[in-house]
C-alpha positions as a Markdown table, in Angstrom:
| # | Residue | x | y | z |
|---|---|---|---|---|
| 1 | Unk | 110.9 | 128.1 | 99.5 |
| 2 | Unk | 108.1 | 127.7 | 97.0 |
| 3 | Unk | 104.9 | 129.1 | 97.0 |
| 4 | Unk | 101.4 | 127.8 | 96.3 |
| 5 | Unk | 101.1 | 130.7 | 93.8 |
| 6 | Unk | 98.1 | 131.7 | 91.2 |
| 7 | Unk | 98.4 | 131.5 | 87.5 |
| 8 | Unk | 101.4 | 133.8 | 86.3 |
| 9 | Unk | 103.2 | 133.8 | 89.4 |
| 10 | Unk | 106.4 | 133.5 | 88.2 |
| 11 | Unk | 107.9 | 132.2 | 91.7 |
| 12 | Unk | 108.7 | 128.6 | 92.1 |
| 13 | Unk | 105.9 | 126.6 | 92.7 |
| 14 | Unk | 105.9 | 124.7 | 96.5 |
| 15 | Unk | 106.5 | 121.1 | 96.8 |
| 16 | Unk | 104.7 | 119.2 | 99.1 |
| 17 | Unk | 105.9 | 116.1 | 100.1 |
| 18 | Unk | 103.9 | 113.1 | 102.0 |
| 19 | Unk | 105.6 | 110.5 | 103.9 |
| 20 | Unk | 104.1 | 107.0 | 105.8 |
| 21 | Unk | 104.2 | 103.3 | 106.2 |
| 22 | Unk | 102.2 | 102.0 | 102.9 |
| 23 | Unk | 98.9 | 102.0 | 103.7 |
| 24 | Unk | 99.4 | 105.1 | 105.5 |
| 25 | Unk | 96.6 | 107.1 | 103.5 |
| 26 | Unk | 99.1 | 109.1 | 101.5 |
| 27 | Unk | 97.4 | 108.1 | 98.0 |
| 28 | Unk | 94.2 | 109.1 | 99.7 |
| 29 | Unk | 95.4 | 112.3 | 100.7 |
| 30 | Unk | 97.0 | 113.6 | 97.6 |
| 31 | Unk | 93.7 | 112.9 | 95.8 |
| 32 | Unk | 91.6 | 114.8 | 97.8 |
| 33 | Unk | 94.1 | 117.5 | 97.3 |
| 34 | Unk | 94.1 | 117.8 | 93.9 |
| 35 | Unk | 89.8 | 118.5 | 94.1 |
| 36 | Unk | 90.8 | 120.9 | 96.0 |
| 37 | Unk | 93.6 | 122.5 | 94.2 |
| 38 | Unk | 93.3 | 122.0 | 90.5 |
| 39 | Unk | 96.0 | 123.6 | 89.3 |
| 40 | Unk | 98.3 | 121.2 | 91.8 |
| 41 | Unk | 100.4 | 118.2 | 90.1 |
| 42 | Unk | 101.4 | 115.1 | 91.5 |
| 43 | Unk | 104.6 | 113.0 | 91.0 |
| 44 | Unk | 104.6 | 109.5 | 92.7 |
| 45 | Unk | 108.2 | 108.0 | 94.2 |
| 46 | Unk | 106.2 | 104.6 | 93.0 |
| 47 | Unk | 107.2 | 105.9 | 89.3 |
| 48 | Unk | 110.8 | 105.5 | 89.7 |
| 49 | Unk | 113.2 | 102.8 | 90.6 |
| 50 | Unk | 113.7 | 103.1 | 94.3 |
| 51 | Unk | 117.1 | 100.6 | 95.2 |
| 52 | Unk | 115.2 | 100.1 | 98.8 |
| 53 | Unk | 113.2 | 98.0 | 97.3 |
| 54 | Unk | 115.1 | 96.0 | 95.2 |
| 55 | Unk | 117.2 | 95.0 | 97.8 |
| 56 | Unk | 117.1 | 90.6 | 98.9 |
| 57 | Unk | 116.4 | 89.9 | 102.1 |
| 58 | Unk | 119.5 | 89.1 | 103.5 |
| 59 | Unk | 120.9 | 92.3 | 102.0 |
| 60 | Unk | 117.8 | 94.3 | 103.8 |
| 61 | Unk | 118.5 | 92.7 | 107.2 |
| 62 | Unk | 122.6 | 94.2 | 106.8 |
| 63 | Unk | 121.2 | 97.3 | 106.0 |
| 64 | Unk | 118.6 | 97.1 | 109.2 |
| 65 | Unk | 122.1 | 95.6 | 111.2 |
| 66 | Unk | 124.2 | 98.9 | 109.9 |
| 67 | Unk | 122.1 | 101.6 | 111.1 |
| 68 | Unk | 119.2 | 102.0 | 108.5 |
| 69 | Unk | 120.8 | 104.4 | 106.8 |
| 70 | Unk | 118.0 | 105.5 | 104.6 |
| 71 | Unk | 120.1 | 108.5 | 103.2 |
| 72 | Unk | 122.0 | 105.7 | 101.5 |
| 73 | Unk | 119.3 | 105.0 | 99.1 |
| 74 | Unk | 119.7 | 107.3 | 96.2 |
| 75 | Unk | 116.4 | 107.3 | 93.5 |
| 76 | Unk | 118.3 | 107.6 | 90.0 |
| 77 | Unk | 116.3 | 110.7 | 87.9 |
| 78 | Unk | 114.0 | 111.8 | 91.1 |
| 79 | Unk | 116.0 | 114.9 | 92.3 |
| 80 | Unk | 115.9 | 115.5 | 88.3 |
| 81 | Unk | 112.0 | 115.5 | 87.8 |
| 82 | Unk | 111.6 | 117.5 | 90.9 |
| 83 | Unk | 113.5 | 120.0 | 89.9 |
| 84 | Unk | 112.2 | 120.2 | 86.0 |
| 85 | Unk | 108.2 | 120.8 | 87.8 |
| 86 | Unk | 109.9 | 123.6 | 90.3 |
| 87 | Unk | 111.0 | 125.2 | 87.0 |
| 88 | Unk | 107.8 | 125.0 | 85.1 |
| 89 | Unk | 108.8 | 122.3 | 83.1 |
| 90 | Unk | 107.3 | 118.6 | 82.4 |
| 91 | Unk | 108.8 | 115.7 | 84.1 |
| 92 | Unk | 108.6 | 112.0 | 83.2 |
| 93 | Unk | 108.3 | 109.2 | 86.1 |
| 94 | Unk | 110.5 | 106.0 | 84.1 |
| 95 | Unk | 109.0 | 103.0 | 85.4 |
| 96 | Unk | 105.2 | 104.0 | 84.3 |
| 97 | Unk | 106.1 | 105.7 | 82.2 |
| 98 | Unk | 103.4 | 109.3 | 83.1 |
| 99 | Unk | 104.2 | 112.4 | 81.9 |
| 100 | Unk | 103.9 | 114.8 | 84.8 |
| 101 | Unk | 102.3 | 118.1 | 83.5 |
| 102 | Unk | 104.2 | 121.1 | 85.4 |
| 103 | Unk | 101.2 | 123.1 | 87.8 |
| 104 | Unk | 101.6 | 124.1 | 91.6 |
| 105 | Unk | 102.0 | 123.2 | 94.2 |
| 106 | Unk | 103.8 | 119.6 | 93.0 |
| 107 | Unk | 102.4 | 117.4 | 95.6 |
| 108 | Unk | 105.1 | 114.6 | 96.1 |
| 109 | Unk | 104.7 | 111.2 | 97.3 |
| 110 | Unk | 107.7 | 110.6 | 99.1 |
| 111 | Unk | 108.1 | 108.1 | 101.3 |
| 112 | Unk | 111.5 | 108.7 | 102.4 |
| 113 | Unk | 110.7 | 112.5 | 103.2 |
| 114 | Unk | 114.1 | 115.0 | 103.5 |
| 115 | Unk | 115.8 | 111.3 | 104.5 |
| 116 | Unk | 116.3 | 111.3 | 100.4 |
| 117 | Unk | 119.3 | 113.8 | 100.4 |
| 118 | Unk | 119.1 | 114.8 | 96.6 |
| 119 | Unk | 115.2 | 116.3 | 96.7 |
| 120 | Unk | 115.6 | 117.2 | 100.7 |
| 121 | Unk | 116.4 | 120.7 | 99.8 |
| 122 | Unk | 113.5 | 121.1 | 97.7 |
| 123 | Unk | 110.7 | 120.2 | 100.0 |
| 124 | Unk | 108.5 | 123.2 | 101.6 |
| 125 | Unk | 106.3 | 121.2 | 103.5 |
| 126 | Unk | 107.0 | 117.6 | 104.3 |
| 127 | Unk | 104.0 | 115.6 | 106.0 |
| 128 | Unk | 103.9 | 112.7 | 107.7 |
| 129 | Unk | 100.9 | 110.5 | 108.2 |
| 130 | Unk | 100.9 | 109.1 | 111.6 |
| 131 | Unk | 99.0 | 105.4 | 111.1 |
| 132 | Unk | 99.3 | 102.6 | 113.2 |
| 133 | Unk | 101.4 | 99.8 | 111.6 |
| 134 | Unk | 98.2 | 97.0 | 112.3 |
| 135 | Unk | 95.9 | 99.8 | 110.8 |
| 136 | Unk | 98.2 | 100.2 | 107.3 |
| 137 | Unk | 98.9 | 96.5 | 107.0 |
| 138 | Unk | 95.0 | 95.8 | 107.3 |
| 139 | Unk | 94.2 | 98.7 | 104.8 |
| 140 | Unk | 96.7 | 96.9 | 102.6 |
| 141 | Unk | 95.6 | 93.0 | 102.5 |
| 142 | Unk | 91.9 | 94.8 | 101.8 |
| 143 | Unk | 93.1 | 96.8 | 99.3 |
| 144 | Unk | 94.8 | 93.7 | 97.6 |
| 145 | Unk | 92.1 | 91.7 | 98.4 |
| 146 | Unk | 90.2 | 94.2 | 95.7 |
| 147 | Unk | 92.3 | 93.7 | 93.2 |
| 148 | Unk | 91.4 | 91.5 | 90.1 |
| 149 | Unk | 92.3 | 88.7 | 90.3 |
| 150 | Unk | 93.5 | 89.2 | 93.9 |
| 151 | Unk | 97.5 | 88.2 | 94.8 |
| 152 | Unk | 97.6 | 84.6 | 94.9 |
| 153 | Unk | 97.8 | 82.8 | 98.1 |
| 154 | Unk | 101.5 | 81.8 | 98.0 |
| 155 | Unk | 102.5 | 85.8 | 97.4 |
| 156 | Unk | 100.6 | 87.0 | 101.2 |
| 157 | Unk | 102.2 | 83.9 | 102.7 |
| 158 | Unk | 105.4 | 85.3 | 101.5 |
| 159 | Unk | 104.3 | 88.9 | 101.8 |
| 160 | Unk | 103.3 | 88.2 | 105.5 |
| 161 | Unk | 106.6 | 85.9 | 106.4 |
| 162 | Unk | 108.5 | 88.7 | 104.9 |
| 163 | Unk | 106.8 | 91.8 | 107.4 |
| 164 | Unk | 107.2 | 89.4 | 110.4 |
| 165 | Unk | 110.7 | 88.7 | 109.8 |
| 166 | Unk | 111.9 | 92.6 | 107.9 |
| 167 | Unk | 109.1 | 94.9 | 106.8 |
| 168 | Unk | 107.9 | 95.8 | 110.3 |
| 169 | Unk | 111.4 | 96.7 | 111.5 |
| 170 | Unk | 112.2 | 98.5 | 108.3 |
| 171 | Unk | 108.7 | 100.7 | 108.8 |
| 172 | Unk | 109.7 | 101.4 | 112.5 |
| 173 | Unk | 113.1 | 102.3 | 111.2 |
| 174 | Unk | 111.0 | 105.2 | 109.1 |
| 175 | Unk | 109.3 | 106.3 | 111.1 |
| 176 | Unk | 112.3 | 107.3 | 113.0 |
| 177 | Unk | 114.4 | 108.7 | 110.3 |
| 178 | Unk | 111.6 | 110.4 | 108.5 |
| 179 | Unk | 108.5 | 111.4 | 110.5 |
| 180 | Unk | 111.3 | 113.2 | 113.4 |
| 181 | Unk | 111.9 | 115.9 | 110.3 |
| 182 | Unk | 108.3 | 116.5 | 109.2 |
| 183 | Unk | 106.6 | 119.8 | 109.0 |
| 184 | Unk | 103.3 | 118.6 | 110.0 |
| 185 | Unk | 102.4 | 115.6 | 111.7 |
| 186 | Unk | 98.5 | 114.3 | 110.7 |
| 187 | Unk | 96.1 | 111.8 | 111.9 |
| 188 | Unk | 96.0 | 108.9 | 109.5 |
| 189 | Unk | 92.9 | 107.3 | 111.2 |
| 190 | Unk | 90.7 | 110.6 | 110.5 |
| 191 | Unk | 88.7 | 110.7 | 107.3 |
| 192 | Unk | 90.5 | 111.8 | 104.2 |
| 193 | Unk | 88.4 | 114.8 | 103.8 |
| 194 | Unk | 89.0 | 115.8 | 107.5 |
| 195 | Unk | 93.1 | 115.7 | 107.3 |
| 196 | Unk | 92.7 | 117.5 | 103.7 |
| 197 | Unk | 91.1 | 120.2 | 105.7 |
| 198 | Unk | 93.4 | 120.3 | 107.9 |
| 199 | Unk | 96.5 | 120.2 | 105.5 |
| 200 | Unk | 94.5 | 123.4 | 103.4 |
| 201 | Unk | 94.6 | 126.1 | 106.5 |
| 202 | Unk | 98.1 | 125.0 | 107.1 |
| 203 | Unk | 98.1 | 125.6 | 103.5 |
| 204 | Unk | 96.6 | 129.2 | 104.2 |
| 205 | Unk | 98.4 | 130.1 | 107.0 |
| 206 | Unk | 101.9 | 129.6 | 105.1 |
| 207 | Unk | 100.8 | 131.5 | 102.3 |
């Protein structure tokens, strides 16, 4: 596996991988992180075209029906860019467009966790943030409610029809392929400075 490292270690940096619903604290997380490890970059599953999500309804409730396969979702370029950053090289996420500076550890936001078969072999540590699906759903319509302008009213009604009828199922589905293989399970209701404690000894500990 990788290793945390100093400047000139000429090992492979470790990769880091956070996994949760959305709204999960995993943005949070990662932040705090990177105060507390400078030389650490980050590279966002958000910043590539993920098929999961581009998928219509009626094709998401087949793939619900067929097992929820989430191995079957394949990220084009991701396996790519992780490896590029594990050797010391710049990586680009395509749909924003970022140029990810190389640094250690890469902190990942992955969402599907070692369930993404291309980049499985290249997580160290993969954590999942245990958040109660009310709780991450709440955080969410706050965090929109922030935005300006704020989501107009006809995109929650069709955001919140949507979780009722798919999302929720979907999210319980990952939690069940993803958070069974995780390295370290942490409170997602503790404050963010409290679980990046937490995350640093275990940090320590594996050297």
């Amino acid at each position: 596996g990788g290793s945390i490292g100093t400047e000139g270690d000429m090992s492979a940096p470790a990769v880091i991988a956070f996994a949760g619903p959305p709204g999960s604290g995993k943005t949070a997380l990662i932040a705090a992180l990177r105060e507390r490890l400078p030389a650490s970059t980050v590279l966002f599953l958000d910043g590539f075209d993920n098929p999961a999500t581009s998928l219509s309804r009626d094709e998401l409730a087949a793939w619900l029906r067929g097992g929820a396969r989430f191995e079957d979702f394949v990220v084009p370029g991701l396996a790519q860019a992780l490896a590029a950053l594990r050797a010391g090289r710049a990586a680009v996420e395509p749909l924003s467009g970022r140029s990810v500076p190389p640094g250690r550890p890469v902190l990942f936001e992955m969402p599907l966790g070692r369930a993404h078969l291309p980049t499985a072999a290249m997580i160290d540590l993969l954590v999942w943030l245990d958040t109660p699906p009310d709780v991450a759903l709440a955080r969410n319509l706050l965090a929109w409610e922030r935005q300006i302008p704020p989501p107009p009213r006809a995109w929650l009604e069709r955001y919140a029809g949507e979780y009722l009828a798919l999302t929720r199922d979907v999210l319980a589905a990952q939690a069940t392929a993803v958070a069974g293989h995780a390295d370290l399970r942490l409170d997602g209701m503790v404050p963010v400075a409290e679980a990046a404690g937490r995350l640093m000894i275990e940090l320590q500990h594996r050297g």
